[in-house]
MDTraj code that builds the backbone (N, CA, C; nanometers):
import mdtraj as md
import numpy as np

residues = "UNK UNK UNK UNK UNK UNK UNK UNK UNK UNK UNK UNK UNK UNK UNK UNK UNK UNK UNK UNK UNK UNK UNK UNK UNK UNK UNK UNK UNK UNK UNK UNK UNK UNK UNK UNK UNK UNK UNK UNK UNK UNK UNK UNK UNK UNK UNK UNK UNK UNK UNK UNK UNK UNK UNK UNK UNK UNK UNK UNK UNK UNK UNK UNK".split()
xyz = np.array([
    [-5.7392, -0.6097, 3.3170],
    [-5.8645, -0.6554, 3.3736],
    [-5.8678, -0.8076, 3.3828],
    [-5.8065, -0.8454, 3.3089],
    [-5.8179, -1.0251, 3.2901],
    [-5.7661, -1.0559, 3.3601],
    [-5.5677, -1.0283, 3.4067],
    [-5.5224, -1.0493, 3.5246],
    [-5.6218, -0.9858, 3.6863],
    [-5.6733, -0.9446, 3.6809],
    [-5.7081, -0.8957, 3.8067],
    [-5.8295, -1.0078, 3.8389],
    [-5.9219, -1.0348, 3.7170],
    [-6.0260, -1.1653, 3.7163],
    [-5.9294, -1.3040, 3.7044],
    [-5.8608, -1.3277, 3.6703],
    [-5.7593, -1.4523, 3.6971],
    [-5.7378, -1.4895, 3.8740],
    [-5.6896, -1.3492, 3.8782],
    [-5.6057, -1.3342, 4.0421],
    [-5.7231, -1.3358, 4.1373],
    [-5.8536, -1.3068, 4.1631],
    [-5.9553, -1.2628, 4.1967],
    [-6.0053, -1.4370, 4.2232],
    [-6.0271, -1.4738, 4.1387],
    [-6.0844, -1.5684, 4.0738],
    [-6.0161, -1.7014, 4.1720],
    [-5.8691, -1.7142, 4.1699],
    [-5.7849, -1.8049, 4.2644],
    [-5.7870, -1.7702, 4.4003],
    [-5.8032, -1.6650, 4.4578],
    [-5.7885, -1.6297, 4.5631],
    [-5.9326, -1.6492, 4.6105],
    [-6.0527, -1.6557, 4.5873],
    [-6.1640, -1.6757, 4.6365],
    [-6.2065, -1.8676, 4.6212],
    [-6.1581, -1.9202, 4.5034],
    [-6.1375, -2.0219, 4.4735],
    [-6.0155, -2.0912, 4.5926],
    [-5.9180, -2.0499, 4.5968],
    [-5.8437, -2.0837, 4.7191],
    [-5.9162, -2.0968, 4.8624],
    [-6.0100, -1.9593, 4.8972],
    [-6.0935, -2.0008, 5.0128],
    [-6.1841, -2.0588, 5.0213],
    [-6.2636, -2.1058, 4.8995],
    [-6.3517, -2.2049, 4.8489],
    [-6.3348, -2.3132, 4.9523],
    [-6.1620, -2.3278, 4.8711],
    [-6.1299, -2.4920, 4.9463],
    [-6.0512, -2.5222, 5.0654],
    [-6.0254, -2.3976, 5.1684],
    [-5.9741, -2.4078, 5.2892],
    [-6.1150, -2.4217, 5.3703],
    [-6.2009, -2.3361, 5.3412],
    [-6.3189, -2.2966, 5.4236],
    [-6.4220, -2.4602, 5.3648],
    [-6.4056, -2.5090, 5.3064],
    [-6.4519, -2.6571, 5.2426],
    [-6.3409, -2.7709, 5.3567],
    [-6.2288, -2.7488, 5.3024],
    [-6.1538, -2.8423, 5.4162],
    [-6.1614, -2.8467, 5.5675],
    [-6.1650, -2.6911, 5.6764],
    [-6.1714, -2.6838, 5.7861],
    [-6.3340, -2.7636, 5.8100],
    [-6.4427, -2.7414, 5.6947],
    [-6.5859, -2.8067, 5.7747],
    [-6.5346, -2.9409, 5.7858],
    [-6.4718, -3.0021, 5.6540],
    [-6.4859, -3.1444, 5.6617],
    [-6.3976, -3.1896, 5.7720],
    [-6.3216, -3.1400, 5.8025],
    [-6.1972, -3.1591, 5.8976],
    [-6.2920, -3.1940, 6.0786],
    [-6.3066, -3.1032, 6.0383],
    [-6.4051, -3.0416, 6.1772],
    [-6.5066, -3.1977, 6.1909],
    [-6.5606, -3.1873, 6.1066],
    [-6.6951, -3.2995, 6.1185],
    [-6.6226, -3.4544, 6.1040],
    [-6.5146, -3.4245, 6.0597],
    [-6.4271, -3.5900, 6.0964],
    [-6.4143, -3.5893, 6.2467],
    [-6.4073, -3.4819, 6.3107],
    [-6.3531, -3.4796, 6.4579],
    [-6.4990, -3.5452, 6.5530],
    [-6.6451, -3.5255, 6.5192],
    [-6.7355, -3.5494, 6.5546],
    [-6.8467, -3.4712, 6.5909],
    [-6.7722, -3.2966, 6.5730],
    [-6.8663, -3.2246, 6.5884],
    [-6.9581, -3.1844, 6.4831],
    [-7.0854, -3.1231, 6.5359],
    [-7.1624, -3.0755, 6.4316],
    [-7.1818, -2.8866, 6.3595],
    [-7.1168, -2.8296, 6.4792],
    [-7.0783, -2.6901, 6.4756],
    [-6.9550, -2.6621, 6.4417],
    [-6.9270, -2.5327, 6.4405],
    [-6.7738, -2.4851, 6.4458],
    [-6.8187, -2.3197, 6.4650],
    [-6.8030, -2.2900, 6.6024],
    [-6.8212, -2.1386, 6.5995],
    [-6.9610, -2.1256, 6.6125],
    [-7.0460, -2.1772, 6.6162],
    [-7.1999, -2.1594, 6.5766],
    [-7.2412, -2.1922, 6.4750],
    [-7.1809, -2.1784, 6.3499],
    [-7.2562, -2.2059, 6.2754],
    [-7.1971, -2.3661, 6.2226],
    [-7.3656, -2.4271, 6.1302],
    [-7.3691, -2.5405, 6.0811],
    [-7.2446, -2.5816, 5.9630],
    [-7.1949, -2.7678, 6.0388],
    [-7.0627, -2.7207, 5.9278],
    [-7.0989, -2.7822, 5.7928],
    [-7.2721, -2.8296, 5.7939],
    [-7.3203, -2.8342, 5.6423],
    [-7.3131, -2.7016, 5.5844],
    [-7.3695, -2.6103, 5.6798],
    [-7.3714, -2.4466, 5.6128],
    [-7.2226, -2.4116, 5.5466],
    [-7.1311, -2.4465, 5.6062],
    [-6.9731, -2.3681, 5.5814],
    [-6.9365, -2.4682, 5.4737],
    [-6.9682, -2.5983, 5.4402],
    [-6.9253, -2.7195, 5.3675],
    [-7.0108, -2.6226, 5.2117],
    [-7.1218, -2.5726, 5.2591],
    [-7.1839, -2.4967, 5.1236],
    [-7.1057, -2.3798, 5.0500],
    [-7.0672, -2.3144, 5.1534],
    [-7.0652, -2.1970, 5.1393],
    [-6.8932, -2.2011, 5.0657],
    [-6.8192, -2.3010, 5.1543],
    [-6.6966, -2.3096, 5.0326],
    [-6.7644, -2.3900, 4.9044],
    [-6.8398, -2.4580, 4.8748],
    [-6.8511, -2.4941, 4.7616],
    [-6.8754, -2.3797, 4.6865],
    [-6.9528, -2.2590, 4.7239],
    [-7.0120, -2.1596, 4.6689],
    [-6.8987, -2.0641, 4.6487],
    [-6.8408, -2.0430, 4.7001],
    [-6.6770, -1.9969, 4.7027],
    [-6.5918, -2.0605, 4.5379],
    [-6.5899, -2.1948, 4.5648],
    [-6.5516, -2.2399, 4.4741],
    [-6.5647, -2.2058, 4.3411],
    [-6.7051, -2.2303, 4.3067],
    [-6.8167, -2.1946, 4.2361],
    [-6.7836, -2.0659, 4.1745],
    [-6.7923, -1.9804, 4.2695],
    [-6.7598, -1.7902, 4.1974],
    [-6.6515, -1.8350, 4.1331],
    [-6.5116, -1.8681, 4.2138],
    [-6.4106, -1.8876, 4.1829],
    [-6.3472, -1.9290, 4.0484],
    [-6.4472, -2.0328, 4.0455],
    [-6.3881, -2.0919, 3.8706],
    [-6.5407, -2.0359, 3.7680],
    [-6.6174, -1.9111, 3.8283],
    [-6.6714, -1.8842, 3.7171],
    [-6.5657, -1.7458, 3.6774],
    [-6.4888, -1.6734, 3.7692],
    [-6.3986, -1.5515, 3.7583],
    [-6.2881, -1.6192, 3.6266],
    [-6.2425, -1.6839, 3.7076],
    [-6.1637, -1.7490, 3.5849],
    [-6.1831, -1.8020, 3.4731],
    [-6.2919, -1.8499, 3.4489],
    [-6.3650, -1.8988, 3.3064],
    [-6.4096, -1.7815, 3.2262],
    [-6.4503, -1.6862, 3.3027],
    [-6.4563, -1.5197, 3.2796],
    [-6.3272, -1.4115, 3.1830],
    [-6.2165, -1.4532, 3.2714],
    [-6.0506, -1.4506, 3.2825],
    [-6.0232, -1.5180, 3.1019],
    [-6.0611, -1.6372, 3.1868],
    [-5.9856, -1.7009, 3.0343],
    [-6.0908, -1.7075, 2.8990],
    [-6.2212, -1.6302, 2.8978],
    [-6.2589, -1.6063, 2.7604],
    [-6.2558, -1.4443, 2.6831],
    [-6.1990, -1.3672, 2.8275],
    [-6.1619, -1.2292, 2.7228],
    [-6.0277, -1.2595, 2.6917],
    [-5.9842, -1.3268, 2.7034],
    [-5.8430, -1.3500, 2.6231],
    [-5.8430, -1.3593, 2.4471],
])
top = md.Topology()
chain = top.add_chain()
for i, resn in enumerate(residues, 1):
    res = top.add_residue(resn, chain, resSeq=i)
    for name in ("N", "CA", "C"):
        top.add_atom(name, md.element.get_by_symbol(name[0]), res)
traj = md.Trajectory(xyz[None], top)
């Protein structure tokens, strides 16, 4: 179970920070969208990504 919350945990944490990089990327370019939606909204939503991410793993690493 711990490996599966470890692994869980990086892999959502991983899209945290692609889906965090493509907004900022994007909004260096000058736009304010990407697809429709706001790239403050997607700049959140990987933070929130993030967020789960290193609570799975903090999860992970105290049933150890």
């Amino acid at each position: 179970m711990t490996s599966l919350l470890s692994n869980l945990g990086s892999i959502i944490a991983f899209l945290g920070i692609l889906v965090g990089l493509i907004a900022g990327v994007t909004r260096l370019t000058g736009s304010y969208y990407l697809a429709g939606y706001g790239l403050q909204s997607l700049l959140l939503a990987g933070m929130g990504l993030l967020l789960v991410g290193c609570f799975l793993k903090l999860e992970a690493l105290t049933r150890d």
